[in-house]
MARROPA-257061 format. One record per residue (C-alpha): residue number from 1; residue in one letter; chain; x negated, y, z negated. Coordinates in nm, 4 decimals. Each point is the difference from the previous one (the first is absolute). Layout:
% residues N
{atom NUM 'A' 'A' {X Y Z}};
...
//
This chain:
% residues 246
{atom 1 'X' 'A' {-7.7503 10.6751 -8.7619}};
{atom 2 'X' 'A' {-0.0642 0.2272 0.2844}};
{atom 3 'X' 'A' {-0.1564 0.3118 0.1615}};
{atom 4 'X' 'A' {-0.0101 0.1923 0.2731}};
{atom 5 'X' 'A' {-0.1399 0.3291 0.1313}};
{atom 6 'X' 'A' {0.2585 0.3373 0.0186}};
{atom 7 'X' 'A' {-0.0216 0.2192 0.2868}};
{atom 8 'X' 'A' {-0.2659 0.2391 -0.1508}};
{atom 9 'X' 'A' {-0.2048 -0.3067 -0.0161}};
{atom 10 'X' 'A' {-0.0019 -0.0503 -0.3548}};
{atom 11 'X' 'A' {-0.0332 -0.4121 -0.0926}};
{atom 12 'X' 'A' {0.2572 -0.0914 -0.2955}};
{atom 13 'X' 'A' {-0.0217 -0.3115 -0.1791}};
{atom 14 'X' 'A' {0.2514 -0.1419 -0.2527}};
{atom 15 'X' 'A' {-0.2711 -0.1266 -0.2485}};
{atom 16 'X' 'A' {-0.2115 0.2512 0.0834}};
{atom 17 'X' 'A' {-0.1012 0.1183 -0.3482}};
{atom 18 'X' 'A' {-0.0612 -0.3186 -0.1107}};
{atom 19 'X' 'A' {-0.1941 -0.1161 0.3527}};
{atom 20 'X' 'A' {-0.3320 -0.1342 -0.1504}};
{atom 21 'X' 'A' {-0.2702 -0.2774 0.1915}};
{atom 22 'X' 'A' {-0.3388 -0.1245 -0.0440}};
{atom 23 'X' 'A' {-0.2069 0.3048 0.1493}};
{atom 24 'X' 'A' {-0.2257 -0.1417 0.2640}};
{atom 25 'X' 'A' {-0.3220 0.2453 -0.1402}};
{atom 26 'X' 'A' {0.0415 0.0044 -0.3837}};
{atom 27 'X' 'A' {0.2156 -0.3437 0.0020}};
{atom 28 'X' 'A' {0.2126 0.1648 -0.2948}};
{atom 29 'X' 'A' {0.3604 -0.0713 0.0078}};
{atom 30 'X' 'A' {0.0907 0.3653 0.0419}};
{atom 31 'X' 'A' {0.2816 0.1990 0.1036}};
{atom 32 'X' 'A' {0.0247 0.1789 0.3915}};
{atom 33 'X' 'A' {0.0695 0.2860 0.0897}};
{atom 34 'X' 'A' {0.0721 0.0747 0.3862}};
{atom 35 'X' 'A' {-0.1823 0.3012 0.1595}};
{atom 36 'X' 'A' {-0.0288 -0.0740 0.3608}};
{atom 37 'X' 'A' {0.3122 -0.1261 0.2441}};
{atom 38 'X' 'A' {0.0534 0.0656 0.3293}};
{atom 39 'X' 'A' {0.2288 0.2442 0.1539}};
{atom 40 'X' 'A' {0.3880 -0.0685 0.0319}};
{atom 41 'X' 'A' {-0.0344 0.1273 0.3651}};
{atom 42 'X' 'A' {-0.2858 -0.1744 0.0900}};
{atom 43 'X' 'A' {0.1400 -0.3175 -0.0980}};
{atom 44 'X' 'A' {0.3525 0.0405 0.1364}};
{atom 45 'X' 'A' {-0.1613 0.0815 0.3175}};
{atom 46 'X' 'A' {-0.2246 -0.3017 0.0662}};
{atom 47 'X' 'A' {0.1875 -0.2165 -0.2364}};
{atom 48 'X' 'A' {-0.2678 -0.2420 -0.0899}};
{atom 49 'X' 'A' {0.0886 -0.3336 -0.1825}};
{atom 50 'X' 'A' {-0.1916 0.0669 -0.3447}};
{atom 51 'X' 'A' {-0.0674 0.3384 -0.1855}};
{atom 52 'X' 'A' {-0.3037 0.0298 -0.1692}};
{atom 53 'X' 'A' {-0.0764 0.2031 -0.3079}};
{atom 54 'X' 'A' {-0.2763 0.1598 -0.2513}};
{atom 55 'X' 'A' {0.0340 -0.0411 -0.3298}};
{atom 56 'X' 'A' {-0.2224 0.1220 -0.2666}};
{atom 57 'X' 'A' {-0.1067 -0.1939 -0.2776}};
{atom 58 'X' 'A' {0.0832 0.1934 -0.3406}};
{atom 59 'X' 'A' {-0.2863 -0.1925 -0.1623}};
{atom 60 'X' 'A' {-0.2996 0.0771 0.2501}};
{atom 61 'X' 'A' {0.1836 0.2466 0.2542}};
{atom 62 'X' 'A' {-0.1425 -0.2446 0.2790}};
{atom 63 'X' 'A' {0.2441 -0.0493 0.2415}};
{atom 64 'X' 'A' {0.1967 -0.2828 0.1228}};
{atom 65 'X' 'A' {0.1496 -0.1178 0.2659}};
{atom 66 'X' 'A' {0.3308 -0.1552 0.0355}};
{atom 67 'X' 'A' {0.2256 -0.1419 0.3118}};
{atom 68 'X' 'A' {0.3198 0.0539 0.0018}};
{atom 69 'X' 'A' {0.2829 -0.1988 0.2283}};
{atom 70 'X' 'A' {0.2500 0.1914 0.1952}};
{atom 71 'X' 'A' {0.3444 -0.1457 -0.0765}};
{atom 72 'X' 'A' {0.2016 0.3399 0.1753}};
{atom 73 'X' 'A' {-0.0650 0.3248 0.1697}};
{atom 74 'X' 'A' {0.3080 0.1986 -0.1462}};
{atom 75 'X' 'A' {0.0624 0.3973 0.1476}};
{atom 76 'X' 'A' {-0.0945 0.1572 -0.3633}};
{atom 77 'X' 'A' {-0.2095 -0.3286 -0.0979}};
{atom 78 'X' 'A' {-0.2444 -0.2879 0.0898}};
{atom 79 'X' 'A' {0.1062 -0.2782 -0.2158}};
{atom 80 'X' 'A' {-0.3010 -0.2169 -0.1122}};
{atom 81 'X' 'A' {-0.0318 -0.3356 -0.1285}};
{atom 82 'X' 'A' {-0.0159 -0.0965 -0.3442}};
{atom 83 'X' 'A' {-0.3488 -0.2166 0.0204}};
{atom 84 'X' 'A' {-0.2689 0.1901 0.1130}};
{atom 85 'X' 'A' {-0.3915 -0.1213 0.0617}};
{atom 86 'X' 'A' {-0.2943 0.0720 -0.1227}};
{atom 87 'X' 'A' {-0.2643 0.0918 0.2385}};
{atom 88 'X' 'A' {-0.2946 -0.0102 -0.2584}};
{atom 89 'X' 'A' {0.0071 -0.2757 -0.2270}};
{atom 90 'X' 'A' {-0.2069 -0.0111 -0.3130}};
{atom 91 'X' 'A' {-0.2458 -0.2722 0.0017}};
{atom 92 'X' 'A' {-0.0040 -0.3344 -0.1926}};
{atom 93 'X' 'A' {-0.2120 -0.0513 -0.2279}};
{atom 94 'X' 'A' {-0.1630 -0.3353 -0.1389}};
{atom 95 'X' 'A' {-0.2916 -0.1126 -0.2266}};
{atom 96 'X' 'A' {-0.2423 -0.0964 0.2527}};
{atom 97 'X' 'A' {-0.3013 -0.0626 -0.2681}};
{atom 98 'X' 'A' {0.0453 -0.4029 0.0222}};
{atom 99 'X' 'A' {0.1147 -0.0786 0.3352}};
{atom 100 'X' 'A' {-0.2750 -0.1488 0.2266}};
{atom 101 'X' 'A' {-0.1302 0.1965 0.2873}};
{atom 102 'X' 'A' {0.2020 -0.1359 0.2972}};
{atom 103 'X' 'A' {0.3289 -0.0204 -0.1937}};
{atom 104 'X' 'A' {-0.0707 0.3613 -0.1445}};
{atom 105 'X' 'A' {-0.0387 0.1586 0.3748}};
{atom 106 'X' 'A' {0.3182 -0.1962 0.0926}};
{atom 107 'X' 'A' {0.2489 0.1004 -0.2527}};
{atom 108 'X' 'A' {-0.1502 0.3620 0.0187}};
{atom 109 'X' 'A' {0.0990 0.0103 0.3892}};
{atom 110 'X' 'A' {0.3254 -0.2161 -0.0828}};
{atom 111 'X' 'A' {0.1082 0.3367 -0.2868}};
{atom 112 'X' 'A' {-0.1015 0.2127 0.2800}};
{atom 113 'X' 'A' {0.2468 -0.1182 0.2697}};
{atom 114 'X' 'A' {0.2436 -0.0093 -0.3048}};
{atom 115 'X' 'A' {-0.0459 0.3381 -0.0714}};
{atom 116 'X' 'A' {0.0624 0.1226 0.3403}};
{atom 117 'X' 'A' {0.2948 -0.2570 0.0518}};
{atom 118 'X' 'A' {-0.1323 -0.1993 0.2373}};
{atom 119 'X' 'A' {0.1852 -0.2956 -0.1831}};
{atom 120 'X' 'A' {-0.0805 -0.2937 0.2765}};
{atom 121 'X' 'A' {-0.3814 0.1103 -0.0202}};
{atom 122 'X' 'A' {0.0522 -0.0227 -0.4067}};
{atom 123 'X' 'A' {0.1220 -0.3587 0.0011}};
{atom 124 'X' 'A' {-0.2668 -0.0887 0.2473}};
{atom 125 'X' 'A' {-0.3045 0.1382 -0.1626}};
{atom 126 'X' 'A' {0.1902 -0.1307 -0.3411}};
{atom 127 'X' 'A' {-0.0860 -0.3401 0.1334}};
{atom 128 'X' 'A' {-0.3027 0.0466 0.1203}};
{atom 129 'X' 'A' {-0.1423 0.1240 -0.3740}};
{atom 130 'X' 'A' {0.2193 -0.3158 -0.1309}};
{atom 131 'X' 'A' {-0.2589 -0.1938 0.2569}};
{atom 132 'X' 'A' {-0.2698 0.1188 -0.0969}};
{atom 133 'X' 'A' {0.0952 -0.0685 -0.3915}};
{atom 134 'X' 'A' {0.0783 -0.3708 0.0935}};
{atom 135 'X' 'A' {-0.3590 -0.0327 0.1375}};
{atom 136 'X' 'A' {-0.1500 0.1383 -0.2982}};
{atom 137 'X' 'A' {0.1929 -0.1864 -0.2468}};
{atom 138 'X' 'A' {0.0126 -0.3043 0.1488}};
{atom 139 'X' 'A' {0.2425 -0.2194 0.0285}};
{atom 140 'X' 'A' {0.1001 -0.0671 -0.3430}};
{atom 141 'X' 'A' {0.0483 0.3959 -0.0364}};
{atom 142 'X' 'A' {0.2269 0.0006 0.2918}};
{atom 143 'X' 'A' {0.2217 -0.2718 -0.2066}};
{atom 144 'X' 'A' {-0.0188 0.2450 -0.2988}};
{atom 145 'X' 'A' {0.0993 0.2756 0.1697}};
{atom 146 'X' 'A' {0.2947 -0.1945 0.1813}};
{atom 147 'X' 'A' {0.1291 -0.0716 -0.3276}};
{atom 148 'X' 'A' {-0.0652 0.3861 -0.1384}};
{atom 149 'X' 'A' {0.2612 0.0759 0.3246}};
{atom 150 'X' 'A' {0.2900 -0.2479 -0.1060}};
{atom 151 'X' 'A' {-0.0215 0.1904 -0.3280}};
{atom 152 'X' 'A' {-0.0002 0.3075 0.1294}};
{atom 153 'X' 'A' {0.2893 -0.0308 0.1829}};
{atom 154 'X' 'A' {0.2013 -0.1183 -0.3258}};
{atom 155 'X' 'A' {-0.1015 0.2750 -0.2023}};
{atom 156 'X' 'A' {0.0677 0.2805 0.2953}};
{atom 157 'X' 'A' {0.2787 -0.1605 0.0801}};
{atom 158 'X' 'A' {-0.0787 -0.0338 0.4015}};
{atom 159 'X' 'A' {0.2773 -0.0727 0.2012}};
{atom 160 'X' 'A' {-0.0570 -0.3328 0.2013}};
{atom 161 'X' 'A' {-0.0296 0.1373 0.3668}};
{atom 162 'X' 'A' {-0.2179 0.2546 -0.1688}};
{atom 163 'X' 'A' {-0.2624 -0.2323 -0.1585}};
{atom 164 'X' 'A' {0.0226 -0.2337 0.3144}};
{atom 165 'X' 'A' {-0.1757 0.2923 0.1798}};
{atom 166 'X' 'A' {-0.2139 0.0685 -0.1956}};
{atom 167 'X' 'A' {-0.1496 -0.3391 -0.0642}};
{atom 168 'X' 'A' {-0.0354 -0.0055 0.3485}};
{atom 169 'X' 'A' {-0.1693 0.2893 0.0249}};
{atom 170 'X' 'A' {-0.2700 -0.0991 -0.3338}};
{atom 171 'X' 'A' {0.0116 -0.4171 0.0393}};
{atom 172 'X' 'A' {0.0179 -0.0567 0.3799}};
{atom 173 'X' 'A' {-0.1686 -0.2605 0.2133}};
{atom 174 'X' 'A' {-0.3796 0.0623 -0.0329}};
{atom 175 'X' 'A' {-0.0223 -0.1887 0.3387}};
{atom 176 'X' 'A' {0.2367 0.2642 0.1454}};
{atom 177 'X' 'A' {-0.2441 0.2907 0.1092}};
{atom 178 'X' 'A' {0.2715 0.1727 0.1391}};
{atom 179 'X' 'A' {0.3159 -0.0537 -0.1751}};
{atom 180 'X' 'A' {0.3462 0.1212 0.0358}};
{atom 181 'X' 'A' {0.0607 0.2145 -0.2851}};
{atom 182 'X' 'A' {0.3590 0.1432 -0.0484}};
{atom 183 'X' 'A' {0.0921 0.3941 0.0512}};
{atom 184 'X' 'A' {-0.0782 0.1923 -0.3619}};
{atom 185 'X' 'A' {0.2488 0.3175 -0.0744}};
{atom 186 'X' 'A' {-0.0910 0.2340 -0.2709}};
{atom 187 'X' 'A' {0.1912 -0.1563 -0.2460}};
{atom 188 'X' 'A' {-0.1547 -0.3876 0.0663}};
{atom 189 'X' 'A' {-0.3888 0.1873 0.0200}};
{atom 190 'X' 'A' {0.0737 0.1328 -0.3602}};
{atom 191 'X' 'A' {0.0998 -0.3589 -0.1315}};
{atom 192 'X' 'A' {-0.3347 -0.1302 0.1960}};
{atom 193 'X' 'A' {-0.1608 0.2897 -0.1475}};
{atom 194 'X' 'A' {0.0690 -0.0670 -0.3541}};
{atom 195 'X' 'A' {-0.0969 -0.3822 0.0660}};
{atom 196 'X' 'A' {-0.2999 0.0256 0.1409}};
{atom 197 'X' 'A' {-0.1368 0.2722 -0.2455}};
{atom 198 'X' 'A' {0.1340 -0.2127 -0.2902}};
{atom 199 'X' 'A' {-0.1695 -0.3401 0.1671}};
{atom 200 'X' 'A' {-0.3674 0.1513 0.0429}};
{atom 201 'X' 'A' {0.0595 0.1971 -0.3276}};
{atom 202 'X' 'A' {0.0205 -0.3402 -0.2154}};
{atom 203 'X' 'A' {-0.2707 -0.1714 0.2334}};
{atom 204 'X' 'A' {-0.2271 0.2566 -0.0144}};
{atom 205 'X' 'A' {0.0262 0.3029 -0.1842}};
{atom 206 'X' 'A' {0.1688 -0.1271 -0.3189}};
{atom 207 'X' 'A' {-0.2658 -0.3170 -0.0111}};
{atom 208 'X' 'A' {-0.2850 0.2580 0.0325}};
{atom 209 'X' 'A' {0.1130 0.2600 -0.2332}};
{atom 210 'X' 'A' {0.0769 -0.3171 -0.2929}};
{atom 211 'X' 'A' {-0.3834 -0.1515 0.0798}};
{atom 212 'X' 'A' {-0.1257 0.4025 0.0045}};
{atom 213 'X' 'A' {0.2008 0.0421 -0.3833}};
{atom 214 'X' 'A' {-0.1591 -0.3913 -0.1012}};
{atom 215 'X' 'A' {-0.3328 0.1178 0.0799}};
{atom 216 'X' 'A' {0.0046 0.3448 -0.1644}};
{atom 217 'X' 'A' {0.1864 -0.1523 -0.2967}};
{atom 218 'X' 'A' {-0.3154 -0.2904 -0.0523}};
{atom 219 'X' 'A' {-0.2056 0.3146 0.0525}};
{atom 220 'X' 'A' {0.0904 0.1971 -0.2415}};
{atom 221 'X' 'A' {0.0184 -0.3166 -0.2581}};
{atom 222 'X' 'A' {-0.3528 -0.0863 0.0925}};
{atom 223 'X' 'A' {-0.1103 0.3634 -0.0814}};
{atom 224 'X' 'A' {0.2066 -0.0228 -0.3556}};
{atom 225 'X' 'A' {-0.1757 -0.3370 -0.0452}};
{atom 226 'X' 'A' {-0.3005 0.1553 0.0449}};
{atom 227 'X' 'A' {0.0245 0.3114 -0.2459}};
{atom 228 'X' 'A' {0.1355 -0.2030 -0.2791}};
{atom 229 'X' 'A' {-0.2780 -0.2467 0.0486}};
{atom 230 'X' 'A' {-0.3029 0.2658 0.0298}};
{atom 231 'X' 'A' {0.1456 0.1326 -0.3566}};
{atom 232 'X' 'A' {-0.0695 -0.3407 -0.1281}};
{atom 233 'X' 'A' {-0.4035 -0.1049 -0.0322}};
{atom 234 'X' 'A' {-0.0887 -0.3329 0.1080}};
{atom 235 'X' 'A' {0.3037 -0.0599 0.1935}};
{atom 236 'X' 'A' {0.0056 -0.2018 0.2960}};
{atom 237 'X' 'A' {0.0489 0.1725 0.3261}};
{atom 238 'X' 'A' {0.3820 -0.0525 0.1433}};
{atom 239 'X' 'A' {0.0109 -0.1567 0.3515}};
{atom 240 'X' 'A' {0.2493 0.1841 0.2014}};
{atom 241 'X' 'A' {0.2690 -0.1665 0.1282}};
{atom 242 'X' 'A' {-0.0629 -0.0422 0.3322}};
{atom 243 'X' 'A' {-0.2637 -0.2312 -0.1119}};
{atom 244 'X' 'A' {0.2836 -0.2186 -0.0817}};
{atom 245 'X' 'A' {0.1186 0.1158 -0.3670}};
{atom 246 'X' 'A' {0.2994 -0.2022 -0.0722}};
//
């Protein structure tokens, strides 16, 4: 795959009908259009390292913007590279409805830096939320989780030096207040990513959303209970469960 800009400053792309990403603004996986690039001119004469461009969103007609590598500046053509960066990024989103205070301001700053790939920050505010979990859980809910992680990494299939960093990052020293944490790249953020949402997610959010379901379920029985039971004279008044109904 590759693409370049022509002489009259026009930027051609080989999958460029089918060139489709996350839009930062709508966060629909849409395809882009380019409508802004600079000069052929302007770029042969300062020759700068990375070309950016303006694309425009077919779904909102926001505009994004992309960085391109410069691989070769040709006489009819600027050769660019094939992987290009997103400048905007669209957020990541989590259920936040469960997680405790601390922990929910961590991991809300720790998506932040991820979003504006600032990996290193990512991993390090990733372990502080993971701290702050540990101290509300207790010990006993660290051990959970540490177990929840070994599984994990068998059903993602993490590759060892992979999941060694990562466990560093979630399940070092506690007596360490400043510990050596390894270098994150893009790709090693989005398997920390993935664990650390999927970690508070069973901790948290799916343990609050099954005792929210419990309680409207016994709820709705008791109010059942109830109906059938006013229809009936003389009956004797149901106790509702939380009461201790077996």
């Amino acid at each position: 795959m590759s693409s370049y800009i022509d002489a009259a400053g026009r930027l051609h792309h080989d999958q460029e009908a089918n060139l489709a990403l996350t839009c930062p603004h709508c966060e629909v996986v849409s395809h882009v259009t380019p409508i802004a690039v600079p000069s052929f001119d302007e770029l042969v004469s300062h020759r700068p390292r990375q070309v950016g461009a303006v694309y425009r969103c077919d779904s909102c007609n926001q505009p994004i913007f992309l960085r391109f590598p410069v691989k070769m500046y040709g006489n009819n053509r600027i050769e660019l590279g094939a992987q290009f960066t997103e400048v905007e990024r669209p957020a990541e989103k989590f259920s936040y409805t469960y997680l405790p205070e601390d922990v929910e301001t961590l991991f809300r700053e720790a998506l932040s830096c991820y979003s504006q790939a600032c990996y290193n920050a990512f991993a390090s505010m990733c372990r502080r939320a993971m701290q702050a979990a540990f101290a509300d859980l207790g010990e006993a809910g660290k051990l959970r989780l540490f177990d929840q992680l070994n599984d994990v990494r068998v059903m993602a299939e993490i590759d060892g030096a992979t999941f060694i960093d990562i466990k560093r990052v979630i399940f070092g020293s506690d007596n360490d207040p400043h510990p050596s944490l390894p270098m994150f790249d893009d790709q090693q953020s989005g398997v920390l990513l993935e664990v650390t949402k999927d970690l508070l997610y069973q901790v948290y959010v799916r343990k609050g959303r099954l005792q929210q379901a419990v309680m409207m379920r016994r709820f709705f029985a008791d109010e059942s209970l109830r109906n059938v039971q006013a229809a009936q004279p003389g009956a004797a008044p149901a106790r509702p469960y939380h009461q201790g109904n077996e």
